[in-house]
PLY file of the C-alpha trace (Angstrom):
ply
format ascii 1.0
element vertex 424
property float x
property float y
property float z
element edge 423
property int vertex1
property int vertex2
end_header
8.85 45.72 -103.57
6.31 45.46 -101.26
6.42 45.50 -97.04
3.96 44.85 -94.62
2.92 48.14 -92.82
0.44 46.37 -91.02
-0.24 43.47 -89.30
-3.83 42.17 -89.58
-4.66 42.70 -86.54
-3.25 46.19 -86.53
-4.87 46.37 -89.68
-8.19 46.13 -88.57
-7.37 48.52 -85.71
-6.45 51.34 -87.76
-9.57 50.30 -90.12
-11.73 50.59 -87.10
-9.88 54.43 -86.29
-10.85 55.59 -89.64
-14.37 54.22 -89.83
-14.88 55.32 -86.24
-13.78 58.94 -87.24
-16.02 58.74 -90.53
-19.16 57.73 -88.28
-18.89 59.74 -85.55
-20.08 63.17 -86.92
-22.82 60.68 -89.21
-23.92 57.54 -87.65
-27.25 57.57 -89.40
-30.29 54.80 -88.79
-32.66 56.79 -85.80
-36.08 57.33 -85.97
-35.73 60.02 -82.72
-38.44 61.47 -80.35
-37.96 63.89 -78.39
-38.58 63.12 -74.41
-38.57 67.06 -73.35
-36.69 70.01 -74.15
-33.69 70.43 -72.35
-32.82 73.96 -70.20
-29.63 75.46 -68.57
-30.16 75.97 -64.80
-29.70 79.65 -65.38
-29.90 81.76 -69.09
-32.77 81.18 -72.23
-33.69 77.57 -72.73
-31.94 75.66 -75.39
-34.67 73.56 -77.93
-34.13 70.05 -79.44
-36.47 69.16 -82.26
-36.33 66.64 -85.35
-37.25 66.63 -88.57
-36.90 63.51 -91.32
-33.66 62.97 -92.94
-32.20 60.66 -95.28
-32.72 57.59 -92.89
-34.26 58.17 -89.72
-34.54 61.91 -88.18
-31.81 65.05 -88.06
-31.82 66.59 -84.80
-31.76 70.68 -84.63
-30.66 72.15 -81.63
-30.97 75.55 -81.19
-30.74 78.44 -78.59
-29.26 81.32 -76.64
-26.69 80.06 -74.06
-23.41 81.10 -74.65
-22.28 80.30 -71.13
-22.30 76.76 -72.00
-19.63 77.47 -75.20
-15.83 77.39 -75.05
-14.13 80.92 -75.32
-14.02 80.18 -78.78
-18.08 79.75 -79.17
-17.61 76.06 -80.00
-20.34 73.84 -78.20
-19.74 70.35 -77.78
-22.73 67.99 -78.60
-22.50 64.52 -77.51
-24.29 61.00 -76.91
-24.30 59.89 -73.39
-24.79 56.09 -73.38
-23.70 54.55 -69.81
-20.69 56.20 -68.32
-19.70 57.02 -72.18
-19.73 59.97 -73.45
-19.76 59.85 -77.91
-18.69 63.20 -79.57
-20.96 63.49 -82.65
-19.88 67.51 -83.39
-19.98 70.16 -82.67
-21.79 73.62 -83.44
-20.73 77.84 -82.75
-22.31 80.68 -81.17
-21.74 83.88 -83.04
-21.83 86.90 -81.76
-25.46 87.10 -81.04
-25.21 84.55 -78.92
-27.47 82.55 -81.42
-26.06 78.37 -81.21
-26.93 75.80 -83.67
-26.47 72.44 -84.66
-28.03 70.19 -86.89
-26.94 67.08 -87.61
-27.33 63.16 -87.32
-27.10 60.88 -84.57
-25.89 57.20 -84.58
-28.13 54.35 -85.24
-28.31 51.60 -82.71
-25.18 48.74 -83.25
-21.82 48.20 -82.52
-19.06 51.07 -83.26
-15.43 51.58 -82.73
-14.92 54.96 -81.37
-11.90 57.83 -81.72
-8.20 56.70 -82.13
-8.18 54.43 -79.07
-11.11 52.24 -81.16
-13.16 51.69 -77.80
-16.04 49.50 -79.17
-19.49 50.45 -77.96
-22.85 49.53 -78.33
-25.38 52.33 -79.07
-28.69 50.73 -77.95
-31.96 51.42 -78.47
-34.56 52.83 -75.93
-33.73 56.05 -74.36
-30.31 57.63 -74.71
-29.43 61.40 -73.90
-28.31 64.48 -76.16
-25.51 66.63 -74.02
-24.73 70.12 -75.47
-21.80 70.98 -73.45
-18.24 73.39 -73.34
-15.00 72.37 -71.98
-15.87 73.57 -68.15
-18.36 70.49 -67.79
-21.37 73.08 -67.90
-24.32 70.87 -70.05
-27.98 70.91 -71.11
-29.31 67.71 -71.92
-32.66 65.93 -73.61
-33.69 62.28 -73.14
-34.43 60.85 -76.73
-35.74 57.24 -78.15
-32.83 55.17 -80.92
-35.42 52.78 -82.88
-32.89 50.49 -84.52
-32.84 51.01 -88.62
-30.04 48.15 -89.36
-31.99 47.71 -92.45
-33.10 50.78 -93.71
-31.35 52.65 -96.58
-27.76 53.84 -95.82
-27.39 51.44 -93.17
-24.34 49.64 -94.77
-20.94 50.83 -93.73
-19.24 49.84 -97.82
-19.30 53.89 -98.10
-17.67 54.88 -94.84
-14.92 52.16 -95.14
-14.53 52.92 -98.79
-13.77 56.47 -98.02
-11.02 55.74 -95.20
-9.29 53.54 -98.01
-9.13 56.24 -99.88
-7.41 58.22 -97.23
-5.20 55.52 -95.88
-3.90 54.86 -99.65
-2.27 58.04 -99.30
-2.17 60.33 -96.45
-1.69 57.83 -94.00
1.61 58.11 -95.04
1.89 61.71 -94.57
0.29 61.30 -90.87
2.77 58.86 -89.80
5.72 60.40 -91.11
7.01 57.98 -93.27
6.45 59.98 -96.49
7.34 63.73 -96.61
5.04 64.93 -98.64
2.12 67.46 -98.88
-1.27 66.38 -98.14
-3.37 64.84 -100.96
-7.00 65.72 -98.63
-5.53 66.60 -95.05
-4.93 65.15 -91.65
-8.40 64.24 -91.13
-11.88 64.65 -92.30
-13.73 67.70 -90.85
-17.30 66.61 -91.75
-18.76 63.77 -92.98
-22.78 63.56 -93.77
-25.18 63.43 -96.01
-26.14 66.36 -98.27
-29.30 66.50 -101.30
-28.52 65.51 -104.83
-30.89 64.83 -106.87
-30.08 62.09 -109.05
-28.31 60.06 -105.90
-30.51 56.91 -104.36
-33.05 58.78 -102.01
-32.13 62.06 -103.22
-28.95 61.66 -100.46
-25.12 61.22 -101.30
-22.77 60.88 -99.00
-19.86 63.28 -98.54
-16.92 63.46 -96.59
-14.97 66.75 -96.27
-11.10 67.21 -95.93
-9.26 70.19 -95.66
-7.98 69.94 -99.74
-11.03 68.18 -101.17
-14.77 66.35 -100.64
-15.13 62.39 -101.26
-18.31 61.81 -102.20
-20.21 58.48 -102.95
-22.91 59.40 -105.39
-24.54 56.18 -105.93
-23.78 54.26 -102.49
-25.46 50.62 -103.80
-22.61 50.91 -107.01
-20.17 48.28 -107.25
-17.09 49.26 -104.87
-14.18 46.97 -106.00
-11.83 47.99 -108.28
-14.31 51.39 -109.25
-11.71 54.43 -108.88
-14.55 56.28 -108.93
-16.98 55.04 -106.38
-15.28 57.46 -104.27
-15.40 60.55 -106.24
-14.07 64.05 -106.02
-16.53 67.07 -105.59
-16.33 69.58 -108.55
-15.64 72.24 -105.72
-13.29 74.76 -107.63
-16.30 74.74 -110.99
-18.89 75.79 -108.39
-17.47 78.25 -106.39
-15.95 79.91 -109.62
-19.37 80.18 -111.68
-21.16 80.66 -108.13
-23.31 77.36 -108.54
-24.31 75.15 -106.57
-23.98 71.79 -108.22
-27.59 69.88 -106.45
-27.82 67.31 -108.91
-26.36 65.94 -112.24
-28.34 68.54 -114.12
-29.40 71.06 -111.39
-27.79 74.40 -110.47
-28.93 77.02 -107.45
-27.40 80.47 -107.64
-24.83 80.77 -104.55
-22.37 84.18 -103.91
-21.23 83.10 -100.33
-20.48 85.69 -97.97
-17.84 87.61 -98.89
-14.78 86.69 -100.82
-12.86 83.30 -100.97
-9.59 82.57 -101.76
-7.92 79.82 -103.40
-4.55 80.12 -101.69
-3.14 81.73 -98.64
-4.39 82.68 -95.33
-8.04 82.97 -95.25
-7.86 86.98 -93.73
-8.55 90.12 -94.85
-5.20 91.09 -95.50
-4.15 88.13 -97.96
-4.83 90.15 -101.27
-4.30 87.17 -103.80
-7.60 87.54 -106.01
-10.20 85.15 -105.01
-12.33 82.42 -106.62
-14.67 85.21 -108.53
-11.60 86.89 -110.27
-11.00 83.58 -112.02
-14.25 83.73 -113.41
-12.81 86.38 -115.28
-10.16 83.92 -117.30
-12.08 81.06 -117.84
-11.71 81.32 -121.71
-8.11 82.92 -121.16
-5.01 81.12 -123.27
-2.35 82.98 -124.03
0.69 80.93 -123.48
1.73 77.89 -126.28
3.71 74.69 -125.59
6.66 75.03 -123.74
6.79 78.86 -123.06
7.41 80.81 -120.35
4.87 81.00 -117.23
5.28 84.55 -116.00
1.91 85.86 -116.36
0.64 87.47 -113.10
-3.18 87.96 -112.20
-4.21 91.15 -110.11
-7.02 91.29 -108.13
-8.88 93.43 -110.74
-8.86 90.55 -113.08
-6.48 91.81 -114.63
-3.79 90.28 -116.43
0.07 91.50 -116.83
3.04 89.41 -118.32
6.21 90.16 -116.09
9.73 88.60 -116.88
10.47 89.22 -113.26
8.75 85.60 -112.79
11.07 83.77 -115.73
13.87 83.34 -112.77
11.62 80.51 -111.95
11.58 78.59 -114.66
8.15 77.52 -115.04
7.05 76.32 -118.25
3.60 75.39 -120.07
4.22 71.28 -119.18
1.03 70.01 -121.17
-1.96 71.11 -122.74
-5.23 69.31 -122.21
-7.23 69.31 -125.48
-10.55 69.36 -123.43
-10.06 72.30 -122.02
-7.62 74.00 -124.08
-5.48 75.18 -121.10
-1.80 74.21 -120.43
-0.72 72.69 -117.12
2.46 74.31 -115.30
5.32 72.60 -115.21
6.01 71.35 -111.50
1.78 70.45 -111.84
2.61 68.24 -114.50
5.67 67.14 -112.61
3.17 66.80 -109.58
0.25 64.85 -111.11
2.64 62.04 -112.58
4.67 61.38 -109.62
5.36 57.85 -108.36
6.02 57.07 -104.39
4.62 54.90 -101.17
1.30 53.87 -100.95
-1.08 51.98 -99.12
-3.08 48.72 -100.55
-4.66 46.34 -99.20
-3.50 42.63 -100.16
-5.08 39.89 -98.39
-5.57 40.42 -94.82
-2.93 43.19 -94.64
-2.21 46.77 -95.58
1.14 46.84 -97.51
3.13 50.00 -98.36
4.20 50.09 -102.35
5.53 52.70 -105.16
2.83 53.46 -107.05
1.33 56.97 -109.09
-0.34 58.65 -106.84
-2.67 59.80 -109.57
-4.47 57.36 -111.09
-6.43 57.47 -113.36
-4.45 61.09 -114.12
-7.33 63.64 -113.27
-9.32 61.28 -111.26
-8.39 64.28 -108.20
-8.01 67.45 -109.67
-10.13 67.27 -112.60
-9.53 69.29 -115.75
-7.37 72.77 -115.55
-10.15 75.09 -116.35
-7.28 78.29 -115.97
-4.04 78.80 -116.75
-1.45 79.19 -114.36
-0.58 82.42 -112.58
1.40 84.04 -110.89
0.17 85.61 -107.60
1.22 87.49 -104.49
0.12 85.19 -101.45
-0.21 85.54 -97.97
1.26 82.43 -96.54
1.70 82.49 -92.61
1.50 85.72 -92.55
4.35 86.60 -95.09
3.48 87.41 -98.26
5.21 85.27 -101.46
5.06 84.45 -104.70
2.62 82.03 -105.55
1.40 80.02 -108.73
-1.88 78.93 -108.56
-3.60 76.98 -111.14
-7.36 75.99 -110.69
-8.68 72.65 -111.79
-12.43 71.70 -111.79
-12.07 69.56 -108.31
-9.18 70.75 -106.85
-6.58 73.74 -106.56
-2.67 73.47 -107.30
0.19 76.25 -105.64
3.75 76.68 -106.41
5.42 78.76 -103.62
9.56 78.38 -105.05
10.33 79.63 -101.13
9.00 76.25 -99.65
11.27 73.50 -99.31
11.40 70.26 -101.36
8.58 67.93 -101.20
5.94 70.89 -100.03
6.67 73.54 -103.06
3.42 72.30 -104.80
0.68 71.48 -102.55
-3.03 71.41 -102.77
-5.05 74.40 -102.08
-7.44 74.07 -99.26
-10.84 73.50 -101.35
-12.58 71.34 -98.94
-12.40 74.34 -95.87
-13.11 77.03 -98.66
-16.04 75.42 -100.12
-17.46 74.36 -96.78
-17.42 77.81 -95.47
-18.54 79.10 -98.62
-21.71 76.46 -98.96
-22.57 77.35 -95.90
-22.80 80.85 -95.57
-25.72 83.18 -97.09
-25.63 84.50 -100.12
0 1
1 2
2 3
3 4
4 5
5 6
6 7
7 8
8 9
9 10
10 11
11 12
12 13
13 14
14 15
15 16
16 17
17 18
18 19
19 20
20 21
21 22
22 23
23 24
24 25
25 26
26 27
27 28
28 29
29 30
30 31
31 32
32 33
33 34
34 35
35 36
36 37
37 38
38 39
39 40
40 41
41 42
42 43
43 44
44 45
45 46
46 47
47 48
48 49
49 50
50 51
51 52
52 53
53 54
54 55
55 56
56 57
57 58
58 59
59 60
60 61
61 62
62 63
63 64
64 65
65 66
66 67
67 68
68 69
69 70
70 71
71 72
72 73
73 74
74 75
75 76
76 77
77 78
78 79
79 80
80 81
81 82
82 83
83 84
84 85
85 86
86 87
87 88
88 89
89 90
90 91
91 92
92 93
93 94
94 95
95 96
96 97
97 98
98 99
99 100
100 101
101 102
102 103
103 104
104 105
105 106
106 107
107 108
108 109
109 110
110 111
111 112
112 113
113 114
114 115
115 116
116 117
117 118
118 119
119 120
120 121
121 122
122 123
123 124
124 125
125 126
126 127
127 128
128 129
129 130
130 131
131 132
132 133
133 134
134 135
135 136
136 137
137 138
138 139
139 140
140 141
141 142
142 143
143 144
144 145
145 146
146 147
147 148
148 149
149 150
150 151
151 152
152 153
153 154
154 155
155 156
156 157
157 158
158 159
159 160
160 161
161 162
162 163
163 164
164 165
165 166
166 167
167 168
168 169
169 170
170 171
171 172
172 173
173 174
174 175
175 176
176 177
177 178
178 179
179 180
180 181
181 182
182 183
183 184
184 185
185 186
186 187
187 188
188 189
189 190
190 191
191 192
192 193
193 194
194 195
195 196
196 197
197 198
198 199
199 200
200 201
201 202
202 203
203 204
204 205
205 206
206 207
207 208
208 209
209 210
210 211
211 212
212 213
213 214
214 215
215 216
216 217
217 218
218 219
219 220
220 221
221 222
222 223
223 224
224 225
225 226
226 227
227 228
228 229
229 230
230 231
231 232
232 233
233 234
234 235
235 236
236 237
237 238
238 239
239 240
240 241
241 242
242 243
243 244
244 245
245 246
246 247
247 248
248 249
249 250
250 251
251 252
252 253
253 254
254 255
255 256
256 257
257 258
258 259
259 260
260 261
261 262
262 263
263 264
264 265
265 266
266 267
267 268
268 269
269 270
270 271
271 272
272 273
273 274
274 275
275 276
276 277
277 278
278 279
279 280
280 281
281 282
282 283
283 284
284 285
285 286
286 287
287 288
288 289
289 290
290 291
291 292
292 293
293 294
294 295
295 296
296 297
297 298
298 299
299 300
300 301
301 302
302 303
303 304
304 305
305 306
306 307
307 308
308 309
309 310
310 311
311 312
312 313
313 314
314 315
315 316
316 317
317 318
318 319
319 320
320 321
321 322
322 323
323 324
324 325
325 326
326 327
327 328
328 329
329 330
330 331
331 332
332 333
333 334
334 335
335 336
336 337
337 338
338 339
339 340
340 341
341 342
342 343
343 344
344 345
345 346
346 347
347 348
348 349
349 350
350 351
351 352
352 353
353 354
354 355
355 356
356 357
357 358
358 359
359 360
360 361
361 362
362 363
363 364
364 365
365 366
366 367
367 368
368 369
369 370
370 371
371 372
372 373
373 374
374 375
375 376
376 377
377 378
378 379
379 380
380 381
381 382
382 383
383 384
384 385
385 386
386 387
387 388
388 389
389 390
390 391
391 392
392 393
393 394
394 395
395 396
396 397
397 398
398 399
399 400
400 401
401 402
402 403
403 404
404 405
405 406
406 407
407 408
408 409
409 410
410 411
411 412
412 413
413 414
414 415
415 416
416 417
417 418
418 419
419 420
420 421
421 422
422 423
């Protein structure tokens, strides 16, 4: 039975939330020159420079000024238009006092900004760049927005087909009607444009949640009813075979820096073995249908069985003849769930039971592991932990966490984000 969650106009308010969110780190359509570079009144300048992007310029800024960070190093990088003020991210200052950012800046049109959807018109002629911390201390640079309403990625289908996705789910989650874990998080982290080679213009776009990436590889494909316009990144594959996936059929060699795990707290002292380890047990099978999961993986790569684990009762649910690998239990339990979600009918949003995963894999991708056990630092206290990794995603069983949040999705999108952009 369907019920209205939203009215239309509310509708298009929480439409314009999303989108706004989506565009505000990646508002792309400048062609940008630089009026001056910008300097604190007191410490080493700070430098603003362009170079060409997908559509229009990316602007660099870089410099040594770490009085104008946050105690945290986290510089604040802005549009000023008017009175208004446009957060459009943000970038750190390590300890060497070295900040950067590079991104995109919004093209010239109308936009609906943050939660409170303030509409605003980014013109074009002369706007200014404000790197900034919380105190109000800023540098600023006076650039030109040539309007590109017509150039390629100028159409918004991506953006809004993106926040769909989210809404269909996690909206739920955010509003409290559902309790349930998140399907990609509470809100995207970073959204641009990263190289691929067989995308239109070498460009897709990506969006990046805390448990996954959307990505539209092929932005001029038809939207409606295509489950996978929006696709999943094959995070998990790449960071296990340390490749970076740049195009349908091109690969770059990538280690990261330092270890990254698949579950738990991301600190030294969380010992569950990291993505590498599974590289180890790629071509692993040792269970058969229906037996017992109680096969633990050490750090070494190493692989034990330990009837201390059959208490749980996880069995091999289903094996996937691709990939000859079984899928736990509660993962199978998981992936062919039913419960409220959001569609769009008409003019209105309406909240529905429906399978959350459809088609099946269209999320996780195929299990390329089997399950196993694992101890975990969660929060600081360390548990037992079944993790099971899947070409686009990550699946945990922690049978300490309370109904509803015992299997959750690992945090791919964060991992893979820090580990894409660190050096090898």
């Amino acid at each position: 039975m369907f019920s209205p969650l939203y009215t239309k106009t509310a509708r298009l308010d929480r439409l314009k939330q999303v989108v706004g969110l989506l565009l505000l780190p990646l508002l792309l359509g400048l062609v940008l020159q630089p009026f001056g570079t910008a300097h604190a009144e007191s410490g080493p300048s700070i430098e603003l420079a362009t170079t060409a992007g997908p559509t229009g310029d990316y602007i660099h800024i870089t410099g040594y000024n770490l009085h104008i960070c946050g105690d945290t190093g986290e510089c604040q990088v802005a549009v000023k238009v008017g009175n208004f003020y446009m957060l459009i991210g943000s970038g750190y200052s390590p300890a060497t006092g070295q900040f950067g950012f590079t991104g995109p800046l919004p093209r010239a049109g109308d936009f609906f900004i943050g939660t409170a959807s303030k509409e605003m018109e980014v013109p074009t002629g002369p706007i200014t760049i404000v790197v900034g911390d919380l105190n109000g201390e800023t540098v600023s640079a006076t650039y030109t927005v040539t309007d590109n309403s017509e150039g390629p990625f100028s159409s918004t289908t991506a953006f809004e087909a993106i926040g769909f996705r989210w809404l269909h789910t996690d909206s739920l989650v955010a509003d409290g009607t559902v309790k349930r874990s998140w399907l990609w998080g509470p809100k995207t982290f970073w959204t641009g444009f990263e190289p691929y080679a067989d995308s239109p213009d070498g460009w897709r776009l990506v969006s990046y949640y805390d448990k996954a990436r959307m990505e539209v590889n092929d932005y001029s494909a038809e939207s409606v009813n295509n489950p996978y316009y929006v696709s999943n990144g094959l995070l998990v594959k790449e960071m296990v075979t340390s490749q970076l996936q740049l195009g349908d059929n091109t690969f770059e060699a990538h280690n990261g820096d330092g270890p990254v795990l698949p579950a738990g707290d991301l600190t030294e002292a969380n010992t569950t073995p990291p993505f590498a380890v599974y590289a180890q047990v790629l071509d692993r099978n040792d269970n058969s249908n229906g037996s017992t999961v109680n096969q633990y993986l050490f750090r070494t790569g190493e692989v034990e069985e330990m009837t201390t684990f059959n208490k749980y009762g996880v069995t091999t649910g289903h094996r996937v003849a691709e990939t000859g690998h079984y899928i736990a239990s509660p993962f199978w339990n998981y992936l062919n769930q039913s419960g409220p979600v959001v569609d769009l009918y008409g003019q209105e949003y309406l909240t529905h039971n429906a399978r959350l995963f459809d088609p099946l894999f269209s999320a996780t991708g195929l299990p390329i592991t089997e399950p196993y056990w694992t101890t975990t630092l969660v929060g600081g206290v360390s548990k037992d932990v079944l993790v099971q990794l899947f070409e686009r995603r990550v699946l945990t069983y922690t049978p300490s966490n309370s109904a509803g949040f015992q299997v959750e999705m690992g945090n791919v999108g964060l991992q893979y984000f820090l580990w894409r952009n660190s050096a090898n």
